[in-house]
N, C-alpha and C positions, 0 to 999 in steps of 0.2 A: 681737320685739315682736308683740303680737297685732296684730290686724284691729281692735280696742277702739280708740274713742280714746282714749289715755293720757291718765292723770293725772300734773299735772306739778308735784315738791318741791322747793323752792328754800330753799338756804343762802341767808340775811343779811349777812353780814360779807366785805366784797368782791366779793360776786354783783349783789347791792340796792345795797346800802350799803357805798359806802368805809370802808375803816379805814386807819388807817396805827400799830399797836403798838408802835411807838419813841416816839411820841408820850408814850404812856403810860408806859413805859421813864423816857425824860429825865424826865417829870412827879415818877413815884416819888423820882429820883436829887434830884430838889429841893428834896424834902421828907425826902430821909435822910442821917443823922447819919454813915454810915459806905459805903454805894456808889457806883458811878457808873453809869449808866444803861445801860452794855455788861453790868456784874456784874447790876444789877437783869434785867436779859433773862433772864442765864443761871439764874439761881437759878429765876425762874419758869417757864424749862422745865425745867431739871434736877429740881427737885424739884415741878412740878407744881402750883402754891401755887395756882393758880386754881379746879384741877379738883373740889376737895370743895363752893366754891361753887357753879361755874355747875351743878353735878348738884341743888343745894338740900342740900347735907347741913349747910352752914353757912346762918346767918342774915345779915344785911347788919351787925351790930354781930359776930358772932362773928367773921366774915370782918376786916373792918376791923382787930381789937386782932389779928387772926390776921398781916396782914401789916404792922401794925407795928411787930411782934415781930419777924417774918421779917425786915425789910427797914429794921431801924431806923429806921419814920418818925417825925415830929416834926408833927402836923398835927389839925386839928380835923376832926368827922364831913366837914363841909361840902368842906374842905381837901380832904381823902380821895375823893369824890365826882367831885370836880372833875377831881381826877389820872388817878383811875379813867378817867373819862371822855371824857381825850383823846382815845382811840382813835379815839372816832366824828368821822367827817368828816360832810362835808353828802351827800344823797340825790341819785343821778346825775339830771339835768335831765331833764323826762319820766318818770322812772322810777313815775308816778301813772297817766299815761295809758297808758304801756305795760301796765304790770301790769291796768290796765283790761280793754286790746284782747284780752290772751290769757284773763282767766276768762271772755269772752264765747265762748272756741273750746277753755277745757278747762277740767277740774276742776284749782284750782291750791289748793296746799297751800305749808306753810312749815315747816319745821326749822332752830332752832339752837342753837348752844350758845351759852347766853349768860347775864347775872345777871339777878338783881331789880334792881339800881341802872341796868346798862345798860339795860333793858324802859324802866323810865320816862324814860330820856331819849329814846331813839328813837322808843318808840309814842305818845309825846306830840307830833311832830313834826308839823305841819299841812301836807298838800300837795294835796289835794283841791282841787274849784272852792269849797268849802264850809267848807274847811280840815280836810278828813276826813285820819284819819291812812291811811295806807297800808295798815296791817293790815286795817283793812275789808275789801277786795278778796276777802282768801283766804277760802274757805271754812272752812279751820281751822288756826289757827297750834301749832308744836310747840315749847315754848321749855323747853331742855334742865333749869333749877333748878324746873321745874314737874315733868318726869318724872322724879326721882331716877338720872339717866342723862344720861351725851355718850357723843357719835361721838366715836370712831370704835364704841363698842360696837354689836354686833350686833344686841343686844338693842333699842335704840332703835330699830331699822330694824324688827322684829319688830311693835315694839309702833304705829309708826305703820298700818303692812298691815293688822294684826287692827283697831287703831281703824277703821280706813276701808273694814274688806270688801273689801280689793283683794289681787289676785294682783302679785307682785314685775313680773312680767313685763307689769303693766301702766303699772309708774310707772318716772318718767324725772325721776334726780333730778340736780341740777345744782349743785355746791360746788366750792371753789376749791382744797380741803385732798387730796394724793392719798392720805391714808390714809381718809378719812372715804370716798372713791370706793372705793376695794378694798374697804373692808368692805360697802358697800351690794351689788357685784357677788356677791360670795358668797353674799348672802341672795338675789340672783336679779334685786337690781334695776337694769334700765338708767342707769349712774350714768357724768356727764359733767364731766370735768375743765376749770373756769373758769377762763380766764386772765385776774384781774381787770381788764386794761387793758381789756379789749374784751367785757366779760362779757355787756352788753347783746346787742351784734351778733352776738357769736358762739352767744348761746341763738337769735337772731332764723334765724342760717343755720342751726342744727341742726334747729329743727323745721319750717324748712322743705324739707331735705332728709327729714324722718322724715314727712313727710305727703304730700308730690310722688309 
């Protein structure tokens, strides 16, 4: 790490923001004619059924008749929506003022992978004294179906550095996923594996060991 003060990337989905993905698992399983919520898992890793949307290469109507096809669902848009959108738990308490305390001591940025249908439930979320959404905060959010691209690809880590004028070696990015960590270290950037129980405290004791 340089003498610079770092700039500091922060994954969403368990860093920020709880998720809990079985949520949305059972959700699927309830709305389909033929899985259960263990098969809905595996299918959407085995065969990756998320990955063409949260990149954008699907729209939020091709996505939807795309998984259910995949996943025999039975459900209206709104249905579909809703399922989807188990995932999201509520925003850790604090998590407004925190996120405050540190753009006043670094440049704080965002990456994640995620959809157009998740974006509007969570950036709509009110936590400010104003009821500002949280995204304000960052200087500039990176959300994966906006850059034709997820992590763990290289390229994404690429193209945030040249957006921002920054050397690898200056950012310090922080996700919960250890593949999405390896590929960041490769391109050179200081990347810190979140253990979401303690994600808060544990970013609070790392930079303040990296600034002591």
């Amino acid at each position: 790490m340089s003498s610079t003060k770092p700039s500091l990337l922060f994954d969403l989905g368990n860093v920020l923001l709880p998720i809990d993905l079985d949520k949305t698992y059972q959700a699927f399983a309830d709305l389909s004619s033929r899985y259960s919520a263990q098969e809905v898992k595996e299918l959407t890793h085995t065969q990756s059924l998320w990955a063409e949307y949260e990149s954008g290469l699907q729209n939020d109507d091709e996505f939807r008749d795309f998984l259910r096809i995949a996943l025999a669902l039975e459900c209206s848009d709104a249905q579909f929506d809703q399922a989807f959108s188990s995932l999201l738990l509520d925003f850790h308490p604090g998590v407004y003022n925190w996120v405050g305390n540190l753009a006043k001591q670094f440049p704080i940025f965002l990456l994640s992978n995620t959809s157009a249908i998740h974006a509007q439930q969570f950036t709509q979320v009110p936590l400010g004294p104003q009821g500002e959404s949280l995204f304000t905060l960052f200087e500039k959010t990176y959300f994966s179906f906006n850059l034709g691209m997820i992590k763990p690809d290289e390229n994404i880590y690429h193209h945030v550095l040249q957006d921002l004028s920054l050397k690898p070696e200056n950012l310090v990015f922080f996700d919960d996923n250890f593949h999405n960590i390896e590929a960041a270290k490769r391109v050179g950037i200081d990347g810190v594996l979140i253990n979401p129980s303690c994600s808060l405290k544990q970013i609070d004791s790392y930079l303040l060991q990296l600034c002591s």
